[in-house]
C-alpha positions as CSV (number, residue, x, y, z in Angstrom):
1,X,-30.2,-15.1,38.2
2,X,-29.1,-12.1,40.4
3,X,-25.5,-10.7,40.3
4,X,-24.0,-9.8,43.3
5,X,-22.9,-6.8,43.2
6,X,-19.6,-5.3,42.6
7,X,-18.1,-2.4,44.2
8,X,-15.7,-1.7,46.7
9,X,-18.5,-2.6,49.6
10,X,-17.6,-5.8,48.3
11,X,-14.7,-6.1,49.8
12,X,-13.3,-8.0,52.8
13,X,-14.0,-7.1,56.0
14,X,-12.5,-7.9,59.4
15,X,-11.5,-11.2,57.5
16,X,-14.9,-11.7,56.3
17,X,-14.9,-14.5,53.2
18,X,-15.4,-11.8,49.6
19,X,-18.4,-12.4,48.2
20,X,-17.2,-14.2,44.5
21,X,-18.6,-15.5,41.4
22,X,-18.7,-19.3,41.3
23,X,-17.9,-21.1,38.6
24,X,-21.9,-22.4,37.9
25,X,-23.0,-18.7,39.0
26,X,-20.1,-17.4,36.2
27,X,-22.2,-20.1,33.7
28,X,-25.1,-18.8,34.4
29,X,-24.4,-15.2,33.1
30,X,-26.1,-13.5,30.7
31,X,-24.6,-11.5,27.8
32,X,-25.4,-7.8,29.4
33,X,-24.2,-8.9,33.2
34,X,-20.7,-10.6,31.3
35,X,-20.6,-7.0,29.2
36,X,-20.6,-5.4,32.6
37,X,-18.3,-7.0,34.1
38,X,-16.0,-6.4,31.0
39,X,-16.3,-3.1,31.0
40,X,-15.5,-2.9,35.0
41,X,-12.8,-5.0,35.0
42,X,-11.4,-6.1,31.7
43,X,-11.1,-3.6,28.9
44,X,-13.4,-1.0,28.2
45,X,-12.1,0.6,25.6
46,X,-12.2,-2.3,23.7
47,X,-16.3,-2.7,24.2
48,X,-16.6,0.0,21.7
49,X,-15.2,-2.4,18.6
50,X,-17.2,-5.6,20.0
51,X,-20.5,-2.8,20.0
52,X,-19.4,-2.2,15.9
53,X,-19.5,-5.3,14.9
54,X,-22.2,-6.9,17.0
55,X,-20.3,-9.2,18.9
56,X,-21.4,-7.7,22.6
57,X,-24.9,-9.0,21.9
58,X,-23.3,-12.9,22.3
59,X,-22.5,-14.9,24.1
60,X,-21.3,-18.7,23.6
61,X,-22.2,-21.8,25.5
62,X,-20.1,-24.1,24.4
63,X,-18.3,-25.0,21.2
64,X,-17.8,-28.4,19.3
65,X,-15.7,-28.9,15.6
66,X,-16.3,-26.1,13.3
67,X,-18.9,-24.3,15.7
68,X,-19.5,-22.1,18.3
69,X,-22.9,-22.7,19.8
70,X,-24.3,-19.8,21.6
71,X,-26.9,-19.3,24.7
72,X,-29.6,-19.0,22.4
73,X,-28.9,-22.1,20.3
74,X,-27.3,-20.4,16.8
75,X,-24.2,-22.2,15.3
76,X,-21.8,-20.0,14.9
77,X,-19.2,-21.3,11.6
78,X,-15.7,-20.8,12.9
79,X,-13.8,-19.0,9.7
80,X,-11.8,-17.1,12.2
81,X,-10.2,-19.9,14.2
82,X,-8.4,-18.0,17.0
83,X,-6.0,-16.6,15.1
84,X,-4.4,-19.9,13.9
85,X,-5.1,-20.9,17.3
86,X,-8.4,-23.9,16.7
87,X,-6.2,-25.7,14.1
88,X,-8.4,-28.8,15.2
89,X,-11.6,-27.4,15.8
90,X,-13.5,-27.1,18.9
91,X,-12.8,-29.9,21.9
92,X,-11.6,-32.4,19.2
93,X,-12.5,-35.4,20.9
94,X,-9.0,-37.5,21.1
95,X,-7.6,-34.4,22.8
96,X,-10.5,-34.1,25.1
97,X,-10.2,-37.9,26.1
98,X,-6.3,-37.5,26.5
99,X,-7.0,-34.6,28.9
100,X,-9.7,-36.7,30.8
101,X,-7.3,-39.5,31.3
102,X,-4.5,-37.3,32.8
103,X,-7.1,-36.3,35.3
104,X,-8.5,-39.5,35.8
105,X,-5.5,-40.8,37.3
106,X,-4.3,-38.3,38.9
107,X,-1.0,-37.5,36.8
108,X,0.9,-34.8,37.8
109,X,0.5,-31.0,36.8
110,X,3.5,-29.1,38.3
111,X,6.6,-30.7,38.3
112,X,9.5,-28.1,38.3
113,X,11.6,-30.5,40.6
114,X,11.7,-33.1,38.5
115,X,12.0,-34.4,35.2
116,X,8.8,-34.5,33.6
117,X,8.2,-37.4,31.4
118,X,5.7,-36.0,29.1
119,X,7.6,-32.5,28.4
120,X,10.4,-34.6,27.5
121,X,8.4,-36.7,25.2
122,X,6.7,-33.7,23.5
123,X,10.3,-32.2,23.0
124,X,11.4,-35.2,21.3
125,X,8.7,-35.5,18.9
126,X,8.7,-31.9,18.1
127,X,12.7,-32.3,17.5
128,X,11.4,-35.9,15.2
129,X,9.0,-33.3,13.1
130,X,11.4,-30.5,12.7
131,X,14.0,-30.3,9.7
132,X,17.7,-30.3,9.5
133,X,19.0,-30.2,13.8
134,X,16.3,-28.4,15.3
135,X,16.3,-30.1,18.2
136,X,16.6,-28.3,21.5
137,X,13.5,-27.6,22.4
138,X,12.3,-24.7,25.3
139,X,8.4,-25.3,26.3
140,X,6.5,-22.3,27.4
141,X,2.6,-21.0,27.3
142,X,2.2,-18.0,24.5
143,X,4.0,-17.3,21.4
144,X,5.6,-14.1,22.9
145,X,6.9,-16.5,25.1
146,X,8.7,-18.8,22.9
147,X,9.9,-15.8,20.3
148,X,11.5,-13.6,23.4
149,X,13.0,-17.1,24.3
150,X,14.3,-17.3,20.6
151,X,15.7,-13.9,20.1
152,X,17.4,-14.6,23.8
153,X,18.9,-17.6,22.8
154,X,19.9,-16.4,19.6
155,X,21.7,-13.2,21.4
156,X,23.2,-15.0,23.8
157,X,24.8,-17.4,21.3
158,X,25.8,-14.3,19.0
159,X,27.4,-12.5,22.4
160,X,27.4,-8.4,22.7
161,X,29.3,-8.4,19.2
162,X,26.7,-9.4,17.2
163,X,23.6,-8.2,19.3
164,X,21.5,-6.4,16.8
165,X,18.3,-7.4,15.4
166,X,17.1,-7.5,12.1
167,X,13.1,-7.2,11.4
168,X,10.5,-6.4,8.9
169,X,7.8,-3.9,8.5
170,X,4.4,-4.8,9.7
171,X,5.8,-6.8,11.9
172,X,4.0,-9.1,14.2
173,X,5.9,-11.0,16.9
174,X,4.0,-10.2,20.5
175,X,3.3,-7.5,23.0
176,X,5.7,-8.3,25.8
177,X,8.2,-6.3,26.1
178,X,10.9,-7.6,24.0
179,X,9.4,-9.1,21.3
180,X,7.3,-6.0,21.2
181,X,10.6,-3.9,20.4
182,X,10.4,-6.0,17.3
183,X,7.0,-5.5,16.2
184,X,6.3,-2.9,14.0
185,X,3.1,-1.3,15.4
186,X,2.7,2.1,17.0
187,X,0.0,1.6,18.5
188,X,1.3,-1.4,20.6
189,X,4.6,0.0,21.0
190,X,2.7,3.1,22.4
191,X,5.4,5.0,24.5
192,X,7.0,2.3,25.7
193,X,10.5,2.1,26.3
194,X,11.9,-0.5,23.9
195,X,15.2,-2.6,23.5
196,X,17.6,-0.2,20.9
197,X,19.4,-3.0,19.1
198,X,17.3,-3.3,16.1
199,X,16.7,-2.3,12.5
200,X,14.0,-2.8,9.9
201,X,13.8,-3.8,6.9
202,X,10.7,-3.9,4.1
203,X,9.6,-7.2,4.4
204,X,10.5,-10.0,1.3
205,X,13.1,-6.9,0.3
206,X,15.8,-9.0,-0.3
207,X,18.3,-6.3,-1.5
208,X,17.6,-4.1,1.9
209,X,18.4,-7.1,4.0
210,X,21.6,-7.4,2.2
211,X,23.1,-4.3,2.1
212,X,21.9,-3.9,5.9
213,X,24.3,-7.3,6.7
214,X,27.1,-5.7,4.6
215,X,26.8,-2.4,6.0
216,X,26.3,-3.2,9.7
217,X,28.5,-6.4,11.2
218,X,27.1,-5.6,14.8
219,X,23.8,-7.2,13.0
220,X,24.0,-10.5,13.9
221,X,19.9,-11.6,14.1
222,X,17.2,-11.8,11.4
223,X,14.2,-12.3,12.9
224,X,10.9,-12.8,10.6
225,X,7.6,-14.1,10.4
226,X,7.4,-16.9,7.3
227,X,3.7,-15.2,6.3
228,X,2.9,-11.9,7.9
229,X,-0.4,-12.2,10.0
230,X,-1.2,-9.5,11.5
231,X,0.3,-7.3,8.0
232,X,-2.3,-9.1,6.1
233,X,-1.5,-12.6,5.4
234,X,1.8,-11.1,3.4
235,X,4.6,-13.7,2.2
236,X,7.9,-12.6,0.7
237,X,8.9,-13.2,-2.7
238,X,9.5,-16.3,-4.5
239,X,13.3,-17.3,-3.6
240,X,13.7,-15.4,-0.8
241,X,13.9,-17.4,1.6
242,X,17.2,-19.2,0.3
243,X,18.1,-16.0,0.0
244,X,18.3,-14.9,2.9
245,X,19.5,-18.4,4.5
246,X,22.9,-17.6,2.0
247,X,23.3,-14.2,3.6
248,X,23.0,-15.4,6.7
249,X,25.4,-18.1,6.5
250,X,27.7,-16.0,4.5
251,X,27.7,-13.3,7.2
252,X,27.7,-15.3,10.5
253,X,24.0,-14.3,11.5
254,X,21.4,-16.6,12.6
255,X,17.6,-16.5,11.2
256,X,14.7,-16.7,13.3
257,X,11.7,-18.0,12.0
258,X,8.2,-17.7,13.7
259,X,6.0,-19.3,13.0
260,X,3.5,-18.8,15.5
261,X,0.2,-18.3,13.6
262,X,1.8,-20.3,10.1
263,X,3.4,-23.8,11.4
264,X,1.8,-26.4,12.6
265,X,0.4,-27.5,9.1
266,X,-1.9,-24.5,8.5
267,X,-0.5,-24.0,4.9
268,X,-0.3,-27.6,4.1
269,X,3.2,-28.2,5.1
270,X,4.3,-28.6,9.1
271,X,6.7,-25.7,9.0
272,X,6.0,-22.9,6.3
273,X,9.0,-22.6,5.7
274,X,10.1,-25.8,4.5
275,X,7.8,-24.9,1.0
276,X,11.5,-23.5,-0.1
277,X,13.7,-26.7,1.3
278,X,15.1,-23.9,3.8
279,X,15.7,-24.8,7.2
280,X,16.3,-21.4,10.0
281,X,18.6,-21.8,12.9
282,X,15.7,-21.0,15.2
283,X,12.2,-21.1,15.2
284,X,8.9,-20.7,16.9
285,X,5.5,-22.3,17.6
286,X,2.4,-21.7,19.8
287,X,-1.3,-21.1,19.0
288,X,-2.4,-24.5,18.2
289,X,0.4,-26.4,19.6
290,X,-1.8,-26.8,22.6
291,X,-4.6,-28.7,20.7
292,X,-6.6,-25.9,20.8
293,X,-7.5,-26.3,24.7
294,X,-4.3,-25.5,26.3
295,X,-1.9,-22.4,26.1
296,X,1.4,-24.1,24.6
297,X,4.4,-22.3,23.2
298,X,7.6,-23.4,21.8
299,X,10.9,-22.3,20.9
300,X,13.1,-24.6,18.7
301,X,16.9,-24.1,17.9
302,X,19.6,-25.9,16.0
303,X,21.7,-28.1,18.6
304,X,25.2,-25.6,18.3
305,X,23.1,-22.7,18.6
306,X,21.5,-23.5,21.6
307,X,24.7,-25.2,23.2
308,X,27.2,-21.9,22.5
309,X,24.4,-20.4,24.3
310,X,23.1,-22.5,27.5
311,X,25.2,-25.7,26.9
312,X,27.2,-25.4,29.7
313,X,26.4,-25.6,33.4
314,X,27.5,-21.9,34.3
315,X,25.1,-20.9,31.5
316,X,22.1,-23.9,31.8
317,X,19.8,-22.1,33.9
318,X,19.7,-18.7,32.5
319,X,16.9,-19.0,30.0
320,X,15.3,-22.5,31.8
321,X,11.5,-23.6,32.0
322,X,9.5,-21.4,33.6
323,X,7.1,-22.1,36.3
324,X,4.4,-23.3,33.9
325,X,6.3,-24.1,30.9
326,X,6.0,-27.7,30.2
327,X,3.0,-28.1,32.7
328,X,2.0,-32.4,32.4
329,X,-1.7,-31.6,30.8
330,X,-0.8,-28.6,28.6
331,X,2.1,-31.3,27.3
332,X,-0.2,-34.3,27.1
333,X,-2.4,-32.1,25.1
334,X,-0.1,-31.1,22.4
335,X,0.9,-34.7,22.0
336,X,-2.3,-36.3,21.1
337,X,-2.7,-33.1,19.0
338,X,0.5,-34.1,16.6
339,X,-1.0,-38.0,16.5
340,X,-3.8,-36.3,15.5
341,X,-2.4,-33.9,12.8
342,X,-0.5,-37.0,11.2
343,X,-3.6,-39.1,11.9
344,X,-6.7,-37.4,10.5
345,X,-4.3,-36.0,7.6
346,X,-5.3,-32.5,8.4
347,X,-2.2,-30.6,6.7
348,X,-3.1,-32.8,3.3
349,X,-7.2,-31.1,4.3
350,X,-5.3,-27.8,5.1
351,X,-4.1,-27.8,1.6
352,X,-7.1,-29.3,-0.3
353,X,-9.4,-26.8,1.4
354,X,-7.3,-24.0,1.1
355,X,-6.6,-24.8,-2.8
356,X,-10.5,-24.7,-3.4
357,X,-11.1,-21.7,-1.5
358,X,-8.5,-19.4,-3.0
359,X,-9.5,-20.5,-6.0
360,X,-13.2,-19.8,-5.3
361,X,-12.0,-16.4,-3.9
362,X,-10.3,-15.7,-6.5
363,X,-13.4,-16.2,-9.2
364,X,-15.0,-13.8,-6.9
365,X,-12.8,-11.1,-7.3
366,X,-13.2,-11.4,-10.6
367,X,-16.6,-11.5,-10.4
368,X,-16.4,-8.3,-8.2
369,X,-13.2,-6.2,-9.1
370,X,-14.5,-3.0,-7.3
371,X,-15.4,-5.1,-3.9
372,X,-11.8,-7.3,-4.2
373,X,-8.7,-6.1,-4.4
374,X,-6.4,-9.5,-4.1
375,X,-6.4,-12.8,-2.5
376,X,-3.5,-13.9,-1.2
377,X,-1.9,-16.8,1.4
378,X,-1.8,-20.7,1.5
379,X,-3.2,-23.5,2.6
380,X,-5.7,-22.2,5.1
381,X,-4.2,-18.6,6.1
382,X,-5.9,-16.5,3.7
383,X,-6.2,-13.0,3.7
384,X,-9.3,-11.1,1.2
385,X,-8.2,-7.9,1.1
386,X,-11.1,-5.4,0.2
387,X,-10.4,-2.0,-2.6
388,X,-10.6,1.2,-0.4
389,X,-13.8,2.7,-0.2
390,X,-13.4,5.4,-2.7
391,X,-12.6,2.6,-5.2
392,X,-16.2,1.6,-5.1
393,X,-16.9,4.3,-6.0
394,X,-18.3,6.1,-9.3
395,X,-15.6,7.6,-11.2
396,X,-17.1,11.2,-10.3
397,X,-17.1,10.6,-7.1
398,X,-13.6,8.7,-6.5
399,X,-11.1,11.9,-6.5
400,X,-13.5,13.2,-3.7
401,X,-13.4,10.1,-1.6
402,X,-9.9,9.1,-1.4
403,X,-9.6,12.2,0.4
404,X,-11.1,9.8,3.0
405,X,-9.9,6.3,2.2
406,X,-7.4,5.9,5.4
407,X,-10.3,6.8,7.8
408,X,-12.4,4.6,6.2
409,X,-9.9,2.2,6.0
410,X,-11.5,-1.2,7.3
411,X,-14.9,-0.2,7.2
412,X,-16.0,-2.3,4.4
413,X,-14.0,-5.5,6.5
414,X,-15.8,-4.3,9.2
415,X,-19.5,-4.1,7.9
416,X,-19.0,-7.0,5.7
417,X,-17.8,-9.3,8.7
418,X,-20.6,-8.0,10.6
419,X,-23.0,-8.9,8.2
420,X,-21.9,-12.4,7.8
421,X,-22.2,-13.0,11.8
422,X,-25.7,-11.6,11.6
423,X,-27.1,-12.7,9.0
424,X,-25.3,-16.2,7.9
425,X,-23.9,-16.6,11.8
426,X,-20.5,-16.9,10.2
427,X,-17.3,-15.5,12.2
428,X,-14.1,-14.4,10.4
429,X,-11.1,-12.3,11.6
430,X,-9.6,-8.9,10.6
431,X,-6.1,-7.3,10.6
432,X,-4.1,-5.4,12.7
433,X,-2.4,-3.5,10.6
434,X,-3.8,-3.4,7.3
435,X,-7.4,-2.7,8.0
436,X,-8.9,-3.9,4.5
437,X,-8.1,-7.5,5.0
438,X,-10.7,-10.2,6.0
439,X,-8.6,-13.2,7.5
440,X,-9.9,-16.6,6.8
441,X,-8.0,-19.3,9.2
442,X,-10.7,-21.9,10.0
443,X,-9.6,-25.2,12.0
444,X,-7.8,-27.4,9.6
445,X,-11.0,-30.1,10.2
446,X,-12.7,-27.6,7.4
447,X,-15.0,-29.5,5.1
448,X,-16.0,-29.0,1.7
449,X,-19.3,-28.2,2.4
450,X,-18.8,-25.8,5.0
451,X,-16.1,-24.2,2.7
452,X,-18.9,-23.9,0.3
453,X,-21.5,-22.2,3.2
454,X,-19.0,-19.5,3.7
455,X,-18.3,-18.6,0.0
456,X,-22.4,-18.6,-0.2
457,X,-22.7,-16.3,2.6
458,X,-20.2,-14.3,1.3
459,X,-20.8,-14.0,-2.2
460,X,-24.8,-12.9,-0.9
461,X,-23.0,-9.5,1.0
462,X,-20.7,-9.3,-2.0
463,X,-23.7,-8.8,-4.5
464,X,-25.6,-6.5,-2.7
465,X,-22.9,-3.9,-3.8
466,X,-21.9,-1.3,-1.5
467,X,-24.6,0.5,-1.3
468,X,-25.9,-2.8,0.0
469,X,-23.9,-3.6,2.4
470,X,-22.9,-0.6,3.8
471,X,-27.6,0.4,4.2
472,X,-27.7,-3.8,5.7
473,X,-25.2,-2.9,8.1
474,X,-26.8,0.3,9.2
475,X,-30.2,-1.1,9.3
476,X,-28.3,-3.9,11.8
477,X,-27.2,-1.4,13.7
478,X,-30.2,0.2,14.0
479,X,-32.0,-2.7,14.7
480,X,-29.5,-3.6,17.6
481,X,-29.9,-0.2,19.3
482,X,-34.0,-0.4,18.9
């Protein structure tokens, strides 16, 4: 098909209707015409990392279950899962239907006048599934959304006294800006100006929490994610969780929990957190709260939290729904997606699968202790974290190559995951921060056997040694620029 063309010719003239892209023309695009326009009008910068790992070169068609099916007809294995974000794989079909029906009849979208029945209904049952009295329930679209609506309720029950925020190291909790303050990343805090009422913390470092609280009474917030995602699929030490919910109590300070990428029964349990019979006095969900096919955030909060804070007329409207929160499809969506969870059993799968493939990791690592440095998480968030490149090394050589390690750090991630979208059309995710971890969180639908064709594939690259891998992933490249 032709493109029109898109420059600033383009534009508008006299009133003149802009020539657009339909939405069967935007179908209809091929992968170089969609890489175009991203680089015109999306991002870039980021091209360059899409280029490294091959993933310019497709482009998908649709996508069903465990599978992204591209133009050209391969069946791409979902192991990456949008972040936590497909916990029920591709257009699962009950949530597809739901969706159907609400447009079928005409139900409505926007509602912001009126009560809406089904945000009302999804609130409930979210307040039914949550421990202890989380019950008060704010509905938004994005997991930045519902933590800055967490931290904001939690500061405005605390009041300017108690104001400052506690977080950890490698930190993820969003990119807007006040969640962002709270993330530890330079590169997306860039040179932003951020909020100035924090501190941080190692993460799991129970003894640096306390003697922050006993040090600092202005610290009246913990705010932490239950298993770091973006650190590296990280979890904090056995205990200290309860831990930390004494120091809180004892202190007067209130724990926020997200879990964002964690809850929603990807580690076998609804909540992570309630592994260690813990329950914080806020908390956070998104990613697949939607049903994987509609942006859905929420923020959860014990009932006297969020009263001291907006219980009162004066103070009701201050942190309310926003334009879309709670919109009637997004809400339908996410409540066919908890039937479903509770329905197909898919926290009991999250934890069977997740069992057998640490376990199978694990018997890797041992298999390949110069490849694997550890496998850690649970259920099915698991993070493979690769040995640094001079590691792999011969002992002669490994002085002289750790001179290089951090630049290299995440190249062996990076050829490796390549190599399995190549060659075994396989898709896994990587880490922001620590660059040597693969991320396994595949849609909690996971089989058996499909556990068993990713350990395959990957135990193939692993073999090859990496001399292998690293001369397969050149030769790819070459091939891909020939």
């Amino acid at each position: 098909m032709s493109m029109p063309a898109l420059n600033r010719e383009d534009a508008p003239v006299n009133g003149s209707r802009p020539q657009l892209i339909g939405v069967e023309a935007a179908k209809q695009l091929d992968a170089a015409q969609v890489k175009d326009l991203f680089a015109a009008h999306i991002n870039p910068g980021q091209l360059h990392f899409l280029k490294l790992l091959g993933f310019d070169k497709i482009l998908v068609d649709r996508a069903e279950g465990m599978h992204y099916v591209t133009r050209d007809g391969r069946r791409i294995l979902d192991f990456f899962g949008g972040f936590c974000s497909v916990a029920f794989g591709h257009n699962h079909p009950r949530i597809v239907a739901a969706r159907q029906k609400f447009q079928d009849e005409n139900r409505h979208e926007i509602c912001m006048a009126f009560m809406s029945q089904y945000a009302a209904a999804l609130a409930k049952n979210l307040a039914t599934i949550a421990p202890g009295d989380l019950d008060m329930v704010f509905l938004g679209s994005t997991g930045s959304e519902a933590m800055e609506a967490a931290l904001k309720v939690a500061e405005q029950a605390q009041g300017p006294g108690k104001s400052k925020i506690l977080h950890a190291a490698n930190s993820f909790h969003g990119k807007t800006k006040g969640v962002l303050s709270v993330t530890d990343s330079t590169l997306y805090q860039s040179q932003f100006k951020l909020v100035e009422n924090r501190v941080k913390v190692p993460f799991g470092d129970i003894a640096a929490v306390r003697q922050a609280l006993e040090s600092d009474p202005s610290i009246g917030i913990v705010v932490m994610e239950t298993i770091q995602g973006g650190g590296g699929i990280v979890e904090a030490p056995e205990g200290f969780w309860r831990e930390l919910r004494a120091l809180c109590d004892k202190h007067g300070v209130l724990w926020v929990a997200d879990e964002v990428q964690c809850g929603l029964g990807r580690t076998g349990q609804f909540f992570a957190f309630e592994r260690d019979g813990v329950v914080p006095d806020v908390t956070a969900l998104a990613k697949a709260l939607g049903g994987s096919k509609a942006a859905m955030g929420a923020m959860i909060a014990r009932r006297e939290v969020y009263m001291k804070a907006y219980g009162k007329p004066k103070t009701a409207l201050i942190h309310a729904q926003a334009t879309f929160g709670g919109m009637g499809e997004a809400c339908v969506s996410a409540i066919e997606a908890l039937e479903v969870l509770y329905d197909e059993d898919l926290m009991g799968n999250a934890k069977r699968q997740g069992d057998y493939l640490i376990a199978r990791l694990n018997a890797l690592r041992a298999k390949y202790p110069t490849l694997l440095k550890e496998i850690r998480g649970r259920g099915l968030m698991i993070g493979v974290e690769f040995q640094d490149i001079s590691e792999t090394m011969p002992f002669g050589l490994k002085h002289m190559v750790a001179l290089l390690d951090d630049k290299l750090k995440g190249s062996l991630c990076g050829f490796v995951g390549a190599l399995l979208l190549k060659e075994h059309d396989v898709l896994v995710a990587f880490t922001e921060y620590n660059r040597n971890v693969i991320r396994l969180e595949p849609p909690l639908i996971v089989t058996r056997e499909q556990c068993d064709q990713f350990l395959a594939a990957f135990e193939d690259i692993l073999s090859r040694g990496v001399a292998g891998i690293v001369t397969g992933y050149l030769r790819k490249v070459a091939t891909a620029k020939g």
